[in-house]
Residue, then its C-alpha position, 0 to 999 in steps of 0.5 A: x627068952x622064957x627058955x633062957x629062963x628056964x634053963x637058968x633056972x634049972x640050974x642052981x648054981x649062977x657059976x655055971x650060968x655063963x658056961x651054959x650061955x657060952x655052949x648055948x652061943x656056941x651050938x646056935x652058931x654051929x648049926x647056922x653054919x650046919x645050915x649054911x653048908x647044907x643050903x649052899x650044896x642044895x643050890x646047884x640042883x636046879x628043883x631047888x633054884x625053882x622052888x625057891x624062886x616060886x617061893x619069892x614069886x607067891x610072896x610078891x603077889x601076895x605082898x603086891x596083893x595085900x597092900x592093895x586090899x589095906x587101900 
């Protein structure tokens, strides 16, 4: 939000305010979409596949791990 601001602010005049908001939409959505292509032509090498399942391996235990300390 103290970015939004920030920009608003930059610009003196509240016209432009929702064109900049539209791009800022705009581009926040094109790069999740950049993202998603990317991650899903990563998928198919296995080193990814094995990365991300020790990834939700360790945070299971630690999860698993945590809640047993809070008790």
């Amino acid at each position: 939000m103290f970015v939004f601001v920030l920009i608003f602010q930059s610009f003196a005049s509240r016209a432009s305010q929702p064109r900049i908001l539209k791009w800022g939409i705009l581009g926040a959505v094109l790069m999740r979409l950049v993202f998603i292509v990317a991650g899903v032509s990563l998928w198919p090498a296995s080193l990814v596949m094995y990365v991300f399942g020790g990834l939700l391996i360790v945070t299971a235990i630690q999860m698993v791990t945590e809640d047993e300390k809070k008790r």
